[in-house]
Backbone as ProteinMPNN parsed JSONL, in Angstrom:
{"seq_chain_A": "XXXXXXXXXXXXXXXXXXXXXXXXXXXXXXXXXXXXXXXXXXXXXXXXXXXXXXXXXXXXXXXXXXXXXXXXXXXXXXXXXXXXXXXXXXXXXXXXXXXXXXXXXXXXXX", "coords_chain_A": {"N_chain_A": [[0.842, -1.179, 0.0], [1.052, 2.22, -0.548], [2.246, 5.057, 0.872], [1.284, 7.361, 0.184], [-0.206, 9.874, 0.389], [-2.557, 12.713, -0.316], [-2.397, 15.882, -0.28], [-4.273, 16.639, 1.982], [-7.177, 16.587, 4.555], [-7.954, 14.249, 5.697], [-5.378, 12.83, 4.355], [-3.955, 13.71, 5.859], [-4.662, 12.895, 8.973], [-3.944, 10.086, 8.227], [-1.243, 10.076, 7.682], [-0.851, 10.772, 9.957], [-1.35, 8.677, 11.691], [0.115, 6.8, 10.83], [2.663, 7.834, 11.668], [2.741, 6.887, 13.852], [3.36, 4.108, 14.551], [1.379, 2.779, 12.861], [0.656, 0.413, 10.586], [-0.984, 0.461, 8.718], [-2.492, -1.666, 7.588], [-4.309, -3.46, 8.799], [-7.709, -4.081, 9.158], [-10.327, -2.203, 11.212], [-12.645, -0.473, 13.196], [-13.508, 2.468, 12.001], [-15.0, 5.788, 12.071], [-16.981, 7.713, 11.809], [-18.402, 11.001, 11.71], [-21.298, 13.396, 12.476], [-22.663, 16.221, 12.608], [-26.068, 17.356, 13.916], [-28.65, 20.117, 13.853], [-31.23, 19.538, 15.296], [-32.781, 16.809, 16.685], [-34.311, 15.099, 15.398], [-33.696, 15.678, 12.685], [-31.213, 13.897, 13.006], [-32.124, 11.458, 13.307], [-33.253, 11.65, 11.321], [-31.195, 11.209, 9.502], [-30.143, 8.854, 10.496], [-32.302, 6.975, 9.554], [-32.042, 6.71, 6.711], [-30.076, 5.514, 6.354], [-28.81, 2.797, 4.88], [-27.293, 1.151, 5.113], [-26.187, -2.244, 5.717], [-23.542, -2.936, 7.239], [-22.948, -1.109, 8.398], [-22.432, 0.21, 11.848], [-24.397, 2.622, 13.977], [-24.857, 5.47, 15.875], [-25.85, 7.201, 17.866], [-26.402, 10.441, 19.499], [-26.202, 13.091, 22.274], [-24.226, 15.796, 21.854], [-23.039, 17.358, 24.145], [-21.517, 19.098, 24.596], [-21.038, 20.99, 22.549], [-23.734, 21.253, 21.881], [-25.393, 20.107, 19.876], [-26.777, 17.568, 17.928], [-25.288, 14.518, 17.368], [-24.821, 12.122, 15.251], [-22.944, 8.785, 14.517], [-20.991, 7.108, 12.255], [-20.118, 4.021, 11.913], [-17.519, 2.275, 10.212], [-16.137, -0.905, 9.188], [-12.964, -1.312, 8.567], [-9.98, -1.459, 6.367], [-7.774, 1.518, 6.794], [-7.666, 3.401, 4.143], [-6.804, 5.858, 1.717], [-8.517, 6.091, -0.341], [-10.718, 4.908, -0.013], [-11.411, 5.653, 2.374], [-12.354, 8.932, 1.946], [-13.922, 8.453, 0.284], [-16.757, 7.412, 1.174], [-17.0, 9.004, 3.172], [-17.416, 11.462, 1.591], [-19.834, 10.448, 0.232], [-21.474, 9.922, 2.542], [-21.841, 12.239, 3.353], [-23.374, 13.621, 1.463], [-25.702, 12.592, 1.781], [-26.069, 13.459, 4.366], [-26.187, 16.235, 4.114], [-28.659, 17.449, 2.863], [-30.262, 17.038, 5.438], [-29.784, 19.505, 6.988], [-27.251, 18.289, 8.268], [-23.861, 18.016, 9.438], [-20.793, 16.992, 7.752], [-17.785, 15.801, 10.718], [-15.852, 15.238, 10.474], [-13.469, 12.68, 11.263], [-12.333, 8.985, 12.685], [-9.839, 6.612, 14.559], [-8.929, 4.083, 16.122], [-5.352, 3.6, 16.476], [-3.135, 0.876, 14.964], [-0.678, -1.345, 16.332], [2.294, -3.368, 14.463]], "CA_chain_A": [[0.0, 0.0, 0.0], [1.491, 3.229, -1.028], [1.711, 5.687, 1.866], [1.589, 8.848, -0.651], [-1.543, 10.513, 0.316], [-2.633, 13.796, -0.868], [-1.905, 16.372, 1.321], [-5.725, 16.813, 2.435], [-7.093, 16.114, 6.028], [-7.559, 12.807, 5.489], [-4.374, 12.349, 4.509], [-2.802, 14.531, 7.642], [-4.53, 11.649, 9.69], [-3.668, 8.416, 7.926], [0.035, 10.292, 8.423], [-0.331, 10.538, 11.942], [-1.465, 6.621, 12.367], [1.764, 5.69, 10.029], [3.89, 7.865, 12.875], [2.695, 6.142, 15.927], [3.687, 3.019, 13.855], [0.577, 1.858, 11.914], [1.511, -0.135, 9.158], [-2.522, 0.883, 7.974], [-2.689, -2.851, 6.781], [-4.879, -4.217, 9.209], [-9.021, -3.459, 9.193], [-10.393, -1.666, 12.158], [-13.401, 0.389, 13.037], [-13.313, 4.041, 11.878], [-15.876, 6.638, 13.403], [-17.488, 8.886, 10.737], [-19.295, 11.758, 12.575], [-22.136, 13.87, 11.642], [-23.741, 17.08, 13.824], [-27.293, 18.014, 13.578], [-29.1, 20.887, 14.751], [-31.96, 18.942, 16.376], [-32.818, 15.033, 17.299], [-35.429, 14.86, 14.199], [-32.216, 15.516, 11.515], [-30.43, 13.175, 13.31], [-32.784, 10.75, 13.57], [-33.903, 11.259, 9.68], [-30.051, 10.362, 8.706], [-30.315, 7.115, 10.593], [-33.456, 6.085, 9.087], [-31.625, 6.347, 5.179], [-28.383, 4.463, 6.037], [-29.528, 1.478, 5.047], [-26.091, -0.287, 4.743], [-26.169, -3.284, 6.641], [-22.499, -3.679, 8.044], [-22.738, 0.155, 9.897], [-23.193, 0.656, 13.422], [-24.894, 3.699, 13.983], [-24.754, 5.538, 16.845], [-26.848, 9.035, 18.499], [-26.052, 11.084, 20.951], [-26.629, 14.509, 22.25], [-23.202, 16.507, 22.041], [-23.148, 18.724, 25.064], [-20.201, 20.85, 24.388], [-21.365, 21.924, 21.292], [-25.439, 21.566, 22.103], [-25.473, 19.501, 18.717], [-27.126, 16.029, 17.965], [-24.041, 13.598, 16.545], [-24.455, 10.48, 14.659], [-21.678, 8.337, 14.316], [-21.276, 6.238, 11.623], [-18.917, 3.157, 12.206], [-17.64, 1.095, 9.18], [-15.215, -1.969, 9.93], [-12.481, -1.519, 7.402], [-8.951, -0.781, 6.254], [-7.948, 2.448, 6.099], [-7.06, 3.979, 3.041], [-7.141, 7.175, 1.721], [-9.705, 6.836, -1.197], [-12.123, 4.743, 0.267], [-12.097, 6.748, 3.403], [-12.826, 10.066, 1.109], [-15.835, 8.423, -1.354], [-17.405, 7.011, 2.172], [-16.997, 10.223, 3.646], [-18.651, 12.128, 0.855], [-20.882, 10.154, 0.005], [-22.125, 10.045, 3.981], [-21.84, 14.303, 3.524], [-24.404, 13.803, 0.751], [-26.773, 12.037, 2.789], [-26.541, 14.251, 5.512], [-26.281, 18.107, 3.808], [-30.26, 17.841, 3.108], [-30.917, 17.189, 6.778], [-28.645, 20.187, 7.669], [-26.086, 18.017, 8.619], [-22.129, 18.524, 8.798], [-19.753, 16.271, 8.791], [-17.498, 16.686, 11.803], [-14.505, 14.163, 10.92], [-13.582, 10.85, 11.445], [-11.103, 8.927, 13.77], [-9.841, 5.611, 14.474], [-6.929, 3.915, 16.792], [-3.62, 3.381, 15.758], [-3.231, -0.721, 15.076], [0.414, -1.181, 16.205], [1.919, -4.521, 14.382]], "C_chain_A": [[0.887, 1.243, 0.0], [1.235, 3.961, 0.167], [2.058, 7.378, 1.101], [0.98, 9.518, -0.649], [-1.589, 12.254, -0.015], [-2.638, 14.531, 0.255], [-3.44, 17.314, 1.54], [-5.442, 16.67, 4.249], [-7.105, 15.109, 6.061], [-5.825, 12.094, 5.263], [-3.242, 12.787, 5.674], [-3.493, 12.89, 8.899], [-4.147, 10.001, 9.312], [-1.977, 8.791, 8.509], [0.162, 10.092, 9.974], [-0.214, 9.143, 12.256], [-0.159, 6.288, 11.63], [2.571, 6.452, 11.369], [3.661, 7.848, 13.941], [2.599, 4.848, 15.371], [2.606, 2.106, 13.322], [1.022, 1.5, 10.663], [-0.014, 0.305, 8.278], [-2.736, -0.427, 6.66], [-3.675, -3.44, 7.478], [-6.33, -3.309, 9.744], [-9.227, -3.083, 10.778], [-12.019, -0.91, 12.423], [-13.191, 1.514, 12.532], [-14.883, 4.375, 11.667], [-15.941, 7.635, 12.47], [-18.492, 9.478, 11.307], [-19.783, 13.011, 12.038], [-22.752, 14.724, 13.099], [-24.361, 17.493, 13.118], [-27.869, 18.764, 14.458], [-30.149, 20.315, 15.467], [-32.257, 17.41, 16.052], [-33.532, 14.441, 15.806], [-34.574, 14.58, 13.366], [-31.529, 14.424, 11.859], [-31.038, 11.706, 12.889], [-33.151, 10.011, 11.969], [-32.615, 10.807, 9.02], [-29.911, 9.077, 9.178], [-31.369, 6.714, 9.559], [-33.015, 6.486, 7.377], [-30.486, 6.202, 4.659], [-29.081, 3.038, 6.26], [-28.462, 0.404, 4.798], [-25.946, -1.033, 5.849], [-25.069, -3.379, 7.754], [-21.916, -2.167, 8.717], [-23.321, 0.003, 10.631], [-23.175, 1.96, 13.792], [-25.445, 3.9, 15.536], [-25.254, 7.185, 17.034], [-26.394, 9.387, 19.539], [-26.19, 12.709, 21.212], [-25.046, 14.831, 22.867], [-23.001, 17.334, 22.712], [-22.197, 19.637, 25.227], [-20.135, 21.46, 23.053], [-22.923, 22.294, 20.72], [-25.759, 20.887, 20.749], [-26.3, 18.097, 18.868], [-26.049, 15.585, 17.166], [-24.561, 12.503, 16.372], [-23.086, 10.346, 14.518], [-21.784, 7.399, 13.825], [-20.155, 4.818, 11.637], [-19.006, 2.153, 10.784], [-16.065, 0.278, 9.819], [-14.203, -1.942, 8.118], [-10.963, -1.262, 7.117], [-8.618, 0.671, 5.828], [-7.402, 3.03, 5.257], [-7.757, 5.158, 2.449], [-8.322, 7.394, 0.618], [-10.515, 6.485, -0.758], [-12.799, 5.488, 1.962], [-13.149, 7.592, 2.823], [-14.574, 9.874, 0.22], [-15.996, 7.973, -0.026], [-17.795, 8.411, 2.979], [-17.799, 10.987, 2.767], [-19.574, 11.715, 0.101], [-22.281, 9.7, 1.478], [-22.709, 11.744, 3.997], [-23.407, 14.037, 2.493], [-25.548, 13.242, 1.096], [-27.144, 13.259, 3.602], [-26.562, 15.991, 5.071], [-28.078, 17.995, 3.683], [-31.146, 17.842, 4.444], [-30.205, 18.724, 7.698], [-27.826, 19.705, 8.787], [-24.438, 18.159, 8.128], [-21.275, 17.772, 9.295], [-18.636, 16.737, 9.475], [-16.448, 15.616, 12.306], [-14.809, 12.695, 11.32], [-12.175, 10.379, 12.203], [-11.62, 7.067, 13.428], [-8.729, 5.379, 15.262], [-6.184, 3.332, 15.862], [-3.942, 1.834, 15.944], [-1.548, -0.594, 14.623], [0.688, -2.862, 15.584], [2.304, -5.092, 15.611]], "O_chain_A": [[1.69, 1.111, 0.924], [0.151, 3.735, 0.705], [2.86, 8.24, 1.459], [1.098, 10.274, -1.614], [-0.559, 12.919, 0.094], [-2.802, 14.154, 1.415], [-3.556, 18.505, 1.252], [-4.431, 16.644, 4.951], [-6.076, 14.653, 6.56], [-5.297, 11.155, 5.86], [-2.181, 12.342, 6.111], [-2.74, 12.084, 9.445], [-4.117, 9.023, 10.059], [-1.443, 8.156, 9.418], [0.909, 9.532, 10.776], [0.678, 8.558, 12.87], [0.537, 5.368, 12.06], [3.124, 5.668, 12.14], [4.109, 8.5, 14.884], [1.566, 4.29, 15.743], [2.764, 0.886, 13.286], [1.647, 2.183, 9.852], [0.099, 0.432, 7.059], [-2.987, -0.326, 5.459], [-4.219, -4.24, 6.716], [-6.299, -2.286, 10.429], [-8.437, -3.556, 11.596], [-12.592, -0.904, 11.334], [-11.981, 1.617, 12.731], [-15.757, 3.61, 11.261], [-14.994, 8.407, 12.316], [-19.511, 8.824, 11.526], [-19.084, 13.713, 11.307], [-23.132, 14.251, 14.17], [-24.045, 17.96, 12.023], [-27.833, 18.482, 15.655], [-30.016, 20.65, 16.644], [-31.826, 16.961, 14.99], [-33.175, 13.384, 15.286], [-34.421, 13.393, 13.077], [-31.122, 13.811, 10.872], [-30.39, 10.93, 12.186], [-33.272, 8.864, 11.538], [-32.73, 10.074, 8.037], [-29.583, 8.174, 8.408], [-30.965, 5.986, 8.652], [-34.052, 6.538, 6.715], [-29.938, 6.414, 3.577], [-29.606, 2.442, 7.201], [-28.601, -0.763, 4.431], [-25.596, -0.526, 6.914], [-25.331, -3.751, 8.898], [-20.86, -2.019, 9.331], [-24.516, -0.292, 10.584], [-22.095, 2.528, 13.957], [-26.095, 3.12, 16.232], [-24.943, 8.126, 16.304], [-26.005, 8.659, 20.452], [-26.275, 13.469, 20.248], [-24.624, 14.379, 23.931], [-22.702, 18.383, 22.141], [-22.14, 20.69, 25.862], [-19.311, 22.265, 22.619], [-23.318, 23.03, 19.816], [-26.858, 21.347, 20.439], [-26.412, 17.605, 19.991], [-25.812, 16.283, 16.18], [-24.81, 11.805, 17.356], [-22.231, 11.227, 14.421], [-22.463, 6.526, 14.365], [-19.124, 5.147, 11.05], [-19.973, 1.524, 10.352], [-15.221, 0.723, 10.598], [-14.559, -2.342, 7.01], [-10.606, -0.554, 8.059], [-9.026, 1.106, 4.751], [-6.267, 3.333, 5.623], [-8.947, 5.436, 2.595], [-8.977, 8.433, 0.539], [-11.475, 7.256, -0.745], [-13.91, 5.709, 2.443], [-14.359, 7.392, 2.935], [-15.565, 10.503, -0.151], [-14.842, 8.141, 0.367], [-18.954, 8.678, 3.299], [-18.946, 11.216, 3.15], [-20.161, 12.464, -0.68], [-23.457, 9.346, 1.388], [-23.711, 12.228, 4.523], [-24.484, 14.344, 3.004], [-26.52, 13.618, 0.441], [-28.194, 13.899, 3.552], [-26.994, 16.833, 5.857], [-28.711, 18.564, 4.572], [-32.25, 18.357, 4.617], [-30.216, 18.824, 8.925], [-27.635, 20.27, 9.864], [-23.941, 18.327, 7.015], [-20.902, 17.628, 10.459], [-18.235, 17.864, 9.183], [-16.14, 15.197, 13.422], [-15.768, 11.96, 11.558], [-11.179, 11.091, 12.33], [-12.526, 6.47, 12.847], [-7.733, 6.102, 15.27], [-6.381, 2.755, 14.793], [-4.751, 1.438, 16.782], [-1.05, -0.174, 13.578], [-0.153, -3.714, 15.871], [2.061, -6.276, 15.844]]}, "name": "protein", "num_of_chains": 1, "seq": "XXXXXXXXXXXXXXXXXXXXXXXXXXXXXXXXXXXXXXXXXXXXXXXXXXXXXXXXXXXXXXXXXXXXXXXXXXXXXXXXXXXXXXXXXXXXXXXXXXXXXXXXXXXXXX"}
């Protein structure tokens, strides 16, 4: 796997996991997160993720008074299919006035 990523945000964090020694070969959760101004928006982007192998997760964000989904996919990470997962999650959620609000994942040392 090529560690040549474009110098985006995405690729500022796959860098970081390569220098706390991820080899970014081995699948993992990663944590795709979404704030909405109230419970309803939130609520209406769960109910039209209909992909089977996310775990989807609500919560009321109290240091930013927000509703957050969190979208969990089980996968390796790499920098394109992060990006098309990522905006194609954004395009889901911009008609609910949602914003995505990043994504994370731990380091997998070998």
């Amino acid at each position: 796997m090529s560690h040549d990523f474009p110098n985006d945000e995405n690729g500022n964090v796959l860098r970081s996991l390569i220098e706390r020694g991820d080899l970014l070969t081995e699948p993992r959760e990663i944590n795709y997160h979404f704030i909405f101004p109230t419970r309803s928006q939130a609520v209406g982007f769960i109910e039209i993720l209909t992909e089977t192998q996310w775990r989807l997760e609500l919560f009321w964000y109290d240091e930013r008074q927000l509703w957050q989904v969190t979208v969990v996919q089980h996968m390796i990470p790499d920098h394109s299919a992060i990006t098309d997962l990522e905006n194609r999650l954004v395009d889901m959620a911009h008609p609910l006035d949602g914003t995505a609000d990043g994504w994370g994942c731990f380091a997998v040392k070998p």
